[in-house]
C-alpha positions as CSV (number, residue, x, y, z in Angstrom):
1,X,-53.8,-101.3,75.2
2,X,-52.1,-104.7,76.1
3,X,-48.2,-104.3,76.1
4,X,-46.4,-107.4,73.4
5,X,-47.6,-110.9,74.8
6,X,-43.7,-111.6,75.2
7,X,-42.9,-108.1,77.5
8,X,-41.7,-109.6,80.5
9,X,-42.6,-108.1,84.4
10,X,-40.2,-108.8,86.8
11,X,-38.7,-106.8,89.9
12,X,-35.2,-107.1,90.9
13,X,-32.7,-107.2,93.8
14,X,-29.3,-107.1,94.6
15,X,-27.0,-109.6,97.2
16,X,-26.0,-107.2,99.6
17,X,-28.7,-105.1,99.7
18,X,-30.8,-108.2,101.2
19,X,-29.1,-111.4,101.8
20,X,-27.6,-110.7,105.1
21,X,-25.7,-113.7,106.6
22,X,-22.4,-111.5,106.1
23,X,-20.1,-113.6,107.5
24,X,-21.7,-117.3,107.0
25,X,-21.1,-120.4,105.4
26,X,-18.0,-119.1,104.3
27,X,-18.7,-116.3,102.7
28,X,-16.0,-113.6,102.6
29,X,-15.9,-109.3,103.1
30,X,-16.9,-107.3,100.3
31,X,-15.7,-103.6,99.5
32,X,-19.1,-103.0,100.9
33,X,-18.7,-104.9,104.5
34,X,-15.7,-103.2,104.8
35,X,-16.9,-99.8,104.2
36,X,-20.1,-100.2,106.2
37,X,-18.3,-100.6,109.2
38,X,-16.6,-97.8,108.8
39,X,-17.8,-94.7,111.0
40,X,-19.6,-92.5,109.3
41,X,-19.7,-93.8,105.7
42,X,-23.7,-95.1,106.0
43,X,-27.0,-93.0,107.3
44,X,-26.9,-94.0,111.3
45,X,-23.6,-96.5,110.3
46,X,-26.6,-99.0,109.0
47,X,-24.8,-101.9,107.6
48,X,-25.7,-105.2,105.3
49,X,-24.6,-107.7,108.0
50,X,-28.5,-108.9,108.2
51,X,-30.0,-106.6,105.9
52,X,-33.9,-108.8,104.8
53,X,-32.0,-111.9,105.7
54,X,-33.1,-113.5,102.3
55,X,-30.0,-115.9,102.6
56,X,-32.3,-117.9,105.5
57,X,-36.0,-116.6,104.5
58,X,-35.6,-116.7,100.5
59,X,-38.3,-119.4,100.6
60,X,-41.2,-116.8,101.6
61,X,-39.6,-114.2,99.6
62,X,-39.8,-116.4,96.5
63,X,-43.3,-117.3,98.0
64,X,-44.4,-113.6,97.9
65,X,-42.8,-113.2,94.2
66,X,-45.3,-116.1,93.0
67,X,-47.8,-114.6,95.0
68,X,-47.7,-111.3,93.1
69,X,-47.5,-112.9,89.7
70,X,-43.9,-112.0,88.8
71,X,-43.1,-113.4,85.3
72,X,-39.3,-113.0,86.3
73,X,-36.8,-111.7,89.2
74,X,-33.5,-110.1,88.5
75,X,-31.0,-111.0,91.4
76,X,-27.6,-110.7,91.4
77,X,-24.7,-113.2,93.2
78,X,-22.3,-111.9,96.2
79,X,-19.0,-112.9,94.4
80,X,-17.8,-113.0,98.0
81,X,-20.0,-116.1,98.9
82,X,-18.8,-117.9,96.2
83,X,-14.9,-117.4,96.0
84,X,-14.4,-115.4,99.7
85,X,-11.1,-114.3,98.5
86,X,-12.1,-113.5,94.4
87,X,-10.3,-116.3,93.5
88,X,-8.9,-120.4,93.9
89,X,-11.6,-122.9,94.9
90,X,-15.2,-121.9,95.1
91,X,-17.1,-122.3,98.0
92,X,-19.4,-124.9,98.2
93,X,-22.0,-123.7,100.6
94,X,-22.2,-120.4,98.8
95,X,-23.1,-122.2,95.4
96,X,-25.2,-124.5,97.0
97,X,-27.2,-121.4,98.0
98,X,-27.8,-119.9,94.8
99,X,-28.6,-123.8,93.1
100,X,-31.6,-123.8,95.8
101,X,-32.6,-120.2,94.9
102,X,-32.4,-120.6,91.0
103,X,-34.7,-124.3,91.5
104,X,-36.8,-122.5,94.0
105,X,-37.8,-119.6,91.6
106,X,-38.2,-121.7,88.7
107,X,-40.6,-124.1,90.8
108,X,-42.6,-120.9,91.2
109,X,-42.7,-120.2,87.6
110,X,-40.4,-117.4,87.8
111,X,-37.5,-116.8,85.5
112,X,-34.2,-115.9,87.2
113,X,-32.2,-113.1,85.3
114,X,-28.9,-113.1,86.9
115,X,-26.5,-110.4,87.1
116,X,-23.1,-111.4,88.1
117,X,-21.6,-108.5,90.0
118,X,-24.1,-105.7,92.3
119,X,-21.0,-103.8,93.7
120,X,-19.9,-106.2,96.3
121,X,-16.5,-106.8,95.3
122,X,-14.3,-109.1,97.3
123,X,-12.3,-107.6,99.5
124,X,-9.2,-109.3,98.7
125,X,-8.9,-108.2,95.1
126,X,-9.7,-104.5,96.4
127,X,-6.6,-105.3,98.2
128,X,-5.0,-106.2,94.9
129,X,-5.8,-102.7,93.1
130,X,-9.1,-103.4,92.6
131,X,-10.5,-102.6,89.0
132,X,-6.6,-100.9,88.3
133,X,-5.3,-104.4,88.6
134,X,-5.2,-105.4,84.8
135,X,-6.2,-108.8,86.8
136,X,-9.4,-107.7,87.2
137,X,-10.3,-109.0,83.7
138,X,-9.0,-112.8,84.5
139,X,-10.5,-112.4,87.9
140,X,-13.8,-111.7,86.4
141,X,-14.0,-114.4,84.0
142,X,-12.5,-117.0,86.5
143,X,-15.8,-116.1,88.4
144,X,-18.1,-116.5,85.3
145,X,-17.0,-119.6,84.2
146,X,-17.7,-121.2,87.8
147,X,-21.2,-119.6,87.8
148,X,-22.1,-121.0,84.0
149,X,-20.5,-124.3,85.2
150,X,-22.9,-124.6,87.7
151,X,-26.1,-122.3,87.2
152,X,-26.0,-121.9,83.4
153,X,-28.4,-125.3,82.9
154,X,-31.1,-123.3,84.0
155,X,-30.2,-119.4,84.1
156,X,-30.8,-118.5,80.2
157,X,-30.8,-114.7,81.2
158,X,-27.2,-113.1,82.3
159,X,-26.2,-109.3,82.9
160,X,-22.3,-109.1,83.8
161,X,-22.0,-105.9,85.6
162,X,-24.7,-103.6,87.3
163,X,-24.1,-99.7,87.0
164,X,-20.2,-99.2,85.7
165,X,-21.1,-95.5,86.4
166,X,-21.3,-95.9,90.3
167,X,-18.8,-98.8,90.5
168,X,-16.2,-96.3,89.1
169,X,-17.8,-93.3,89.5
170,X,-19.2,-93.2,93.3
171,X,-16.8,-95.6,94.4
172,X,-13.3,-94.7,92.9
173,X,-13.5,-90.9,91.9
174,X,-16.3,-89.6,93.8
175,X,-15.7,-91.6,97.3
176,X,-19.1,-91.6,98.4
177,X,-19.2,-95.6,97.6
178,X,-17.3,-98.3,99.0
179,X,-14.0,-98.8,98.3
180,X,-14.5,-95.3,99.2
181,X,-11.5,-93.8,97.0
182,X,-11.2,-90.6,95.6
183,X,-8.9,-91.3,92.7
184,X,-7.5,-89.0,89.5
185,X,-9.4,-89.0,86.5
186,X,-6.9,-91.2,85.0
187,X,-6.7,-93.9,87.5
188,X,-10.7,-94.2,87.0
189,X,-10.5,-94.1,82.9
190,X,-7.9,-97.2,83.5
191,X,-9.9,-98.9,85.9
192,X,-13.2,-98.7,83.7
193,X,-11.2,-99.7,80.6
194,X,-10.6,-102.6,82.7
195,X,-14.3,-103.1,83.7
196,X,-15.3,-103.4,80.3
197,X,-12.7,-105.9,79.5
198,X,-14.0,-108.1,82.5
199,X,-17.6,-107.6,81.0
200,X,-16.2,-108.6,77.7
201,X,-14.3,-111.9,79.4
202,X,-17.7,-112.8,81.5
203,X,-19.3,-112.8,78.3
204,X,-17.1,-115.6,76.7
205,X,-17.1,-117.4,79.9
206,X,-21.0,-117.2,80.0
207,X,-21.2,-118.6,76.2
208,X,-19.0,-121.3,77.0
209,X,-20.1,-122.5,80.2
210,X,-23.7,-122.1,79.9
211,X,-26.0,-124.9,78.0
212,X,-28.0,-123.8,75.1
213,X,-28.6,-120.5,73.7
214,X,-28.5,-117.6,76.2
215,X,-29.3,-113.5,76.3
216,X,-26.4,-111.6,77.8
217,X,-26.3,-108.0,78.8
218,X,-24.3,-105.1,81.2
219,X,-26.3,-103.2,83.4
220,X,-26.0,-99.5,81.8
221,X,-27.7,-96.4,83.7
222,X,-27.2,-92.4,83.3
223,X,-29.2,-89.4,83.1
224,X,-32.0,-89.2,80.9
225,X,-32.1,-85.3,78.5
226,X,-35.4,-84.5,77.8
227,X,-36.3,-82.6,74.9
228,X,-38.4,-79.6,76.6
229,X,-40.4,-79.4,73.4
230,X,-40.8,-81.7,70.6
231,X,-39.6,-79.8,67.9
232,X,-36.7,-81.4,65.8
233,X,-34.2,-79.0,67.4
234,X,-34.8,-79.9,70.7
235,X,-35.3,-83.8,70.1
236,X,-31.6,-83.6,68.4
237,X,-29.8,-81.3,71.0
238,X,-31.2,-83.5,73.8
239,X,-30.0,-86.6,71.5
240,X,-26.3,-85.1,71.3
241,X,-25.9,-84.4,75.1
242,X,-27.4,-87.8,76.0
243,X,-24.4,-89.3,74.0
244,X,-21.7,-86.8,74.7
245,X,-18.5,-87.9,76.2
246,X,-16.8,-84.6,77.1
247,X,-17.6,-84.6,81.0
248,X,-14.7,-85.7,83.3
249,X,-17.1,-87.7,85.2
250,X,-18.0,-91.9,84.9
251,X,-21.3,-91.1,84.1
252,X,-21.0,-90.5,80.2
253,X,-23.3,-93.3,78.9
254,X,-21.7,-93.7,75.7
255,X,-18.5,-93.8,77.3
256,X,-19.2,-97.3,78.3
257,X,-21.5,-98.3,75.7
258,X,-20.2,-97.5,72.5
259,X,-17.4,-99.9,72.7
260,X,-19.2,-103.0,73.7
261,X,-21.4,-101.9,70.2
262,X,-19.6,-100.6,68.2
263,X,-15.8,-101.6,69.6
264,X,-14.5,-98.0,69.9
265,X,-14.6,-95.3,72.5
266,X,-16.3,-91.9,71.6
267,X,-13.7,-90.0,69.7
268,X,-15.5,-86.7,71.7
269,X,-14.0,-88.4,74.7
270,X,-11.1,-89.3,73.5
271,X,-10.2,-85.8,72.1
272,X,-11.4,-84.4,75.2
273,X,-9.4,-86.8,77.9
274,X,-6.1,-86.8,75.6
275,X,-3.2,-87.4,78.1
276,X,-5.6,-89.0,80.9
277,X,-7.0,-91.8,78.4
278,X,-5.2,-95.6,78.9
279,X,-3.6,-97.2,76.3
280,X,-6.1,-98.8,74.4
281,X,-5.2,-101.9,72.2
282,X,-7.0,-103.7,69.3
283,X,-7.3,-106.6,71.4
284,X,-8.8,-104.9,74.2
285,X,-11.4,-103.6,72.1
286,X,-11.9,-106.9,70.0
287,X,-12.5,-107.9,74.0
288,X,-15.5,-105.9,74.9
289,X,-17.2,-105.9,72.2
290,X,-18.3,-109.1,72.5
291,X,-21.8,-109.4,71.3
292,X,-24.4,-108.7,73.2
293,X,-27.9,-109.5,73.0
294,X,-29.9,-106.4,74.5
295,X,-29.5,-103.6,76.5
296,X,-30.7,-103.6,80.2
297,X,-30.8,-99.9,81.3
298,X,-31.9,-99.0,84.8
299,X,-33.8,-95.7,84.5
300,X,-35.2,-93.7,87.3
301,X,-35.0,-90.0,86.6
302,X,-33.7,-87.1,84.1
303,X,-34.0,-82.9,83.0
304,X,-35.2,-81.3,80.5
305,X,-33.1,-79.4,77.6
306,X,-33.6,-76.9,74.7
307,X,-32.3,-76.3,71.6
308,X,-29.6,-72.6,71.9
309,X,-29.4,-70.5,69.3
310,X,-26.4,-72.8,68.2
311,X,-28.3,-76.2,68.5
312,X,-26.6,-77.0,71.5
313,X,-28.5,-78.7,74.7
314,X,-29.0,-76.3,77.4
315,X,-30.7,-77.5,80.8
316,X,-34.1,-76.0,81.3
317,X,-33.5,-73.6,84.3
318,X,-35.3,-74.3,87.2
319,X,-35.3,-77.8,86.3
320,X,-39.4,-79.3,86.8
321,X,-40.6,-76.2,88.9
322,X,-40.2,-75.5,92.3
323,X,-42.2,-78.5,93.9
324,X,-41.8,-80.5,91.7
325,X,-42.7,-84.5,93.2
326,X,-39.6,-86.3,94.4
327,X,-38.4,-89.2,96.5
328,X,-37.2,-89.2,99.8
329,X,-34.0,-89.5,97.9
330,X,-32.8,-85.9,96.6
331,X,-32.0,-87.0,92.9
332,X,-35.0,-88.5,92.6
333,X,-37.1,-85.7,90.9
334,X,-40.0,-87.6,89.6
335,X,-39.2,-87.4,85.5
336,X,-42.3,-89.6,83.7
337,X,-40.9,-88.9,80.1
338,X,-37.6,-90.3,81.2
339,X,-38.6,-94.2,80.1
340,X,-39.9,-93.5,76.9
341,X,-36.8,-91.0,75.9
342,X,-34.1,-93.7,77.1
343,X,-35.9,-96.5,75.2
344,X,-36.2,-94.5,72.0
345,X,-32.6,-93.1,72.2
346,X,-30.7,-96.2,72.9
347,X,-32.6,-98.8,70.6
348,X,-32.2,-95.7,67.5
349,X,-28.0,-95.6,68.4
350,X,-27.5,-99.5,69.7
351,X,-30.4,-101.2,67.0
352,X,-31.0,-103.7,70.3
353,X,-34.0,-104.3,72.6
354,X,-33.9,-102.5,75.8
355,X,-35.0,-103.8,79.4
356,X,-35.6,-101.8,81.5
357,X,-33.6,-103.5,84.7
358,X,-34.5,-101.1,87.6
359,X,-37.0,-98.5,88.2
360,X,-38.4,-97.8,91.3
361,X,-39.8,-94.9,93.7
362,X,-38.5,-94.4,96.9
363,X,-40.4,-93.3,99.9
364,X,-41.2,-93.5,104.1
365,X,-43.6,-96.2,103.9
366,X,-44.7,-97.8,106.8
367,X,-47.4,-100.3,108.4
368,X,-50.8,-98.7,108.6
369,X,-53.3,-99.1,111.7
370,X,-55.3,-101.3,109.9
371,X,-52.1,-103.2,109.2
372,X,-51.2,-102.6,105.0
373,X,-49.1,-100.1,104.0
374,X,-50.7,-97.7,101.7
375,X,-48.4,-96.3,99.3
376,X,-50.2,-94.6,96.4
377,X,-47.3,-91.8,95.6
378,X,-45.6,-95.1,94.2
379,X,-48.8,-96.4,92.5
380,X,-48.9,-93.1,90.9
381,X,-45.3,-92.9,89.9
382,X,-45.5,-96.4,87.8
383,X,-48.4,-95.3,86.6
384,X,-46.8,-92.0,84.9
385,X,-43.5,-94.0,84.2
386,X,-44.9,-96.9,82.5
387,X,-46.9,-94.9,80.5
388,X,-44.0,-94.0,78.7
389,X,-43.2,-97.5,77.8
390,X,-46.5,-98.3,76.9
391,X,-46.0,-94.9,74.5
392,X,-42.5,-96.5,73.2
393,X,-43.9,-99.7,72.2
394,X,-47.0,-98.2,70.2
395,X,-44.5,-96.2,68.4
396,X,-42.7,-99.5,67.6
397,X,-39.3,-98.8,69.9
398,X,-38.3,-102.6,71.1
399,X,-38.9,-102.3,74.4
400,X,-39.0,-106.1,75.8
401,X,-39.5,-105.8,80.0
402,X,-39.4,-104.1,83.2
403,X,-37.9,-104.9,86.0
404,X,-39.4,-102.8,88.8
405,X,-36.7,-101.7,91.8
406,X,-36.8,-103.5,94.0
407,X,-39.1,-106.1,95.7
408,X,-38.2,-105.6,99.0
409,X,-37.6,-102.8,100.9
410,X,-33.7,-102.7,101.9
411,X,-30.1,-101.5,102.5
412,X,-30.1,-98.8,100.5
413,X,-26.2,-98.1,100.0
414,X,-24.8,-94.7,102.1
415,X,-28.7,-94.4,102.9
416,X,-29.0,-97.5,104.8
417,X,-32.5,-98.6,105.5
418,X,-34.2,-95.1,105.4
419,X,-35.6,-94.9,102.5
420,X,-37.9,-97.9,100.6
421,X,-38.1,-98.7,97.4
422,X,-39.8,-101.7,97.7
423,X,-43.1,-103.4,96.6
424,X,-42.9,-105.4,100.0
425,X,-42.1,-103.6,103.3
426,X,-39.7,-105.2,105.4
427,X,-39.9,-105.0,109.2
428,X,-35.8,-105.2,110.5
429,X,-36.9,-105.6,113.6
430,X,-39.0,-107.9,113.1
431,X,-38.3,-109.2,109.4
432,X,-41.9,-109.7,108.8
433,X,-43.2,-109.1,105.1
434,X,-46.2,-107.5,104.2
435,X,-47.1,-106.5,100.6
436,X,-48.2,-102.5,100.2
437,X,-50.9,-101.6,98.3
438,X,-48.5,-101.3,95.1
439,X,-47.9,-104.6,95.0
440,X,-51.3,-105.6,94.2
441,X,-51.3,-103.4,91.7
442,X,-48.7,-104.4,90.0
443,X,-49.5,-107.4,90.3
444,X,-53.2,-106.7,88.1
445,X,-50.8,-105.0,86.1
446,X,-49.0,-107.9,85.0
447,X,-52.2,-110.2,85.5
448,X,-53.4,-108.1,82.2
449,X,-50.2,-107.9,80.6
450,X,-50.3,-103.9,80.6
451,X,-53.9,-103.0,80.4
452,X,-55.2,-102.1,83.4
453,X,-52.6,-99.1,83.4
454,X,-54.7,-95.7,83.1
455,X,-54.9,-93.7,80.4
456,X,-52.8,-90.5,81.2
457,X,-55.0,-87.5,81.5
C-alpha cells in the first residue's frame, strides 16, 4: 500500500542542537549557552558551542538531504542569531544565514518547514522574566514579523513554538532544562498562558508578513495512552486520560491545545488548579486561538491503559514487559501503536490534519570496520512505527507527513552527544558525515512513497 501521493517525508532539526558557531557573526547567548556552561547541567558538560557545525557546512548537509530524497526538512531559527538581545535591530549576518539556507534547500528541491523557536531563548529576555514577562507575547511577534519580512516569500510552511511541555515543563518547573528553574506551579501556568499568547501573536505576524497563502502550526508533544485492548471501554478510558487536565504537571496535552481550538482551557483543569490558574481574559483567549491550519505532533513513545471497573484509565502494570526494546534514552520504551493512537485521537477532538514533526530512535551507533554504520534496531523501529500511520490513513485519519528525528546525529540537550538519533552519523572530532544503513532505507521509503514498508507480521 502506497501512503496519499501528497504525504510528505521529511526529517527535521533544531538550531542549537547543530548549528554551532555559538558566538559568531553576532549571534547572541541563549538560555541554552548559558546553561551548558554550567558545571554539571550536561552529560560530560558537552555543550552546543560547535555541535555539527551546520552554520559553516550546511551546504553538504543540504547536499546529503537531496541525496536521500527528502521531500522536505523541518529546521528551526536561533532567535539569538537574529536579534542577539530578543529585541531592536536584527542582525544582518544572522539573516543572511538562514536566506542562504532557505535558497539552498529549495535549489535542492526540498521544502523548508520552519519552526520559529527550538528552546534557545535569548538570554537577555531570560533576564527579563522570561516567559513570566507578559512581554514575552510582543517579544515574540516582534521576532515573527522580521522572519516573514524576510523568509516568508519562500517559506509557505511555519510552526511557532516546538514542545511548550519541555519549554515550561523541563525548563521552569522541573529544572532539568535550561533556564534551569524550578518554579511553583503557578509561576509555570502564567508563563505558559503567556507562551500561548506569543504563539497566537507569531501567528498574526506570520499571516501578515508572509506572501501568499501559508500553513501554520505549534509543535504539540505528550504521552501517548494506549488502549491495552480494543474493546470500546478501553478505547474511551484511554481517550479520556489522553485529554485529561488534572495533573499538576506541563505535560497535559489538552492543556495547551484546546485553547488554540477551541479558545478555552479544559474546565477539568481549571476546576482542578483553582487558586494557581492566571487571570485569563477574553482577549487573551481571542489571542491564541488564532486559526491554525494543522497539527504538528512530535510522537515518540507511550503505555498502555485499561478500562477499571469504573471506566477510568488505569496504566497496565508492568508497563511492556520486562525487556521490553528501548533506546539508549530511558523513556524511550519502544511503543509502535503510539503513531497511529495520537493520529486518530487528535484529528477525532481537533477535526485538523496531523504531521507528525519528530519521531526518531535513539541509539550508540558508530562507524563499522568496513566503514558504514549499520543500524538496523532503527530500521526496525520505523518500520513498526510507520506501520501505524500507514494503518491511520487506510482507516481514513488525515495523517499528511512525517518528519523523521533528526537527520544528523547531535547535541542531544542534558545528554549531550551520547546518544544518536540521527539518520547521518556525525564524527565531532572529525565532523565527517556518513549516511547509516537507515538512511538508505528511508530513502527507498520515500522513493516509493510508502510501499516498500513491510507488512507487519
Amino acid at each position: 500500500m502506497s501512503f496519499p501521493k501528497n504525504f510528505v517525508w521529511g526529517a527535521a532539526a533544531a538550531a542549537y542542537q547543530i548549528e554551532g558557531a555559538w558566538n559568531v557573526d553576532g549571534r547572541g547567548p541563549s538560555v541554552w549557552d548559558v546553561f551548558s556552561h554550567q558545571e554539571g547541567k550536561v552529560f560530560e558538560n558537552h555543550n552546543g558551542d560547535v555541535a555539527c557545525d551546520h552554520y559553516h557546512r550546511w551546504r553538504e548537509d543540504v547536499a546529503l538531504m537531496r541525496q536521500l530524497g527528502l521531500q522536505a526538512y523541518r529546521l528551526s531559527l536561533a532567535w539569538p542569531r537574529i536579534q542577539p538581545t530578543g529585541t531592536g535591530t536584527p542582525n544582518a549576518k544572522g539573516l543572511a544565514f538562514y536566506d542562504r539556507l532557505i535558497d539552498g534547500l529549495l535549489e535542492a528541491g526540498i521544502t523548508p518547514w520552519v519552526t520559529l523557536f527550538h528552546w534557545d531563548l535569548p538570554q537577555a529576555l531570560q533576564q527579563r522574566g522570561g516567559f513570566l514577562n507578559r512581554d514575552m507575547v510582543e517579544w515574540f511577534g516582534d521576532y515573527a514579523a522580521i522572519v516573514a519580512g524576510r523568509l516568508g516569500d519562500r517559506v509557505k510552511h511555519w510552526m511557532t513554538f516546538n514542545e511548550p511541555p519541555v519549554i515550561m515543563g523541563l525548563g521552569y518547573h522541573e529544572g532539568r532544562f535550561a533556564p534551569g528553574l524550578r518554579l511553583p506551579f503557578a509561576d509555570c501556568l502564567l508563563g505558559a498562558h503567556h507562551l500561548l499568547m506569543a504563539h497566537g501573536r507569531g501567528v498574526q505576524a506570520l499571516r501578515a508578513g508572509c506572501q501568499g497563502k501559508v500553513r501554520i502550526a505549534i509543535a504539540h508533544t505528550s504521552r501517548e495512552r494506549i488502549p491495552a485492548t480494543e474493546t470500546k471501554r478501553d478505547i474511551e478510558a484511554a481517550r479520556r486520560d489522553y485529554f485529561a487536565s488534572t495533573g499538576r504537571v506541563m505535560w497535559n496535552l489538552s492543556w495547551w491545545a484546546d485553547p488554540i481550538v477551541f479558545g478555552r482551557y479544559p474546565a477539568d483543569g481549571v476546576k482542578a488548579f483553582g487558586a494557581d490558574m492566571p487571570t485569563v481574559t477574553a482577549a487573551d483567549l481571542k489571542l491564541i486561538s488564532q486559526k491554525t491550519d494543522f497539527l504538528a505532533y512530535n510522537c515518540y513513545t507511550g503505555w498502555q491503559v485499561h478500562a477499571d471497573a469504573q471506566g477510568n484509565a488505569q496504566r497496565v502494570p508492568g508497563g511492556w514487559g520486562v525487556g521490553n526494546p528501548r533506546g539508549t534514552l530511558s523513556w524511550l520504551d519502544v511503543a509502535p501503536q503510539s503513531l497511529y493512537w495520537a493520529a486518530r485521537f487528535q484529528t477525532e477532538r481537533y477535526g485538523l490534519p496531523l504531521v507528525f514533526s519528530e519521531n526518531g530512535f535513539c541509539n550508540t551507533d558508530f562507524v563499522h570496520l568496513d566503514g558504514k554504520v549499520h543500524d538496523p534496531q532503527r530500521i526496525d523501529f520505523l518500520a513498526r512505527y510507520l506501520s501505524g500511520i500507514r494503518r491511520a490513513v487506510k482507516e481514513g485519519v488525515p495523517v499528511a507527513g512525517y518528519f523523521y528525528w533528526s537527520i544528523l546525529d547531535n547535541f542531544e540537550w542534558a545528554e549531550g552527544y551520547k546518544d544518536r538519533f540521527g539518520l547521518v552519523h556525525v564524527d565531532y572530532q572529525t565532523q565527517k558525515r556518513t549516511p547509516k544503513d537507515s538512511a538508505f532505507w528511508y530513502r527507498d521509503l520515500i522513493r516509493s512513497n510508502g510501499a516498500s514498508l513491510p507488512l507487519p507480521l
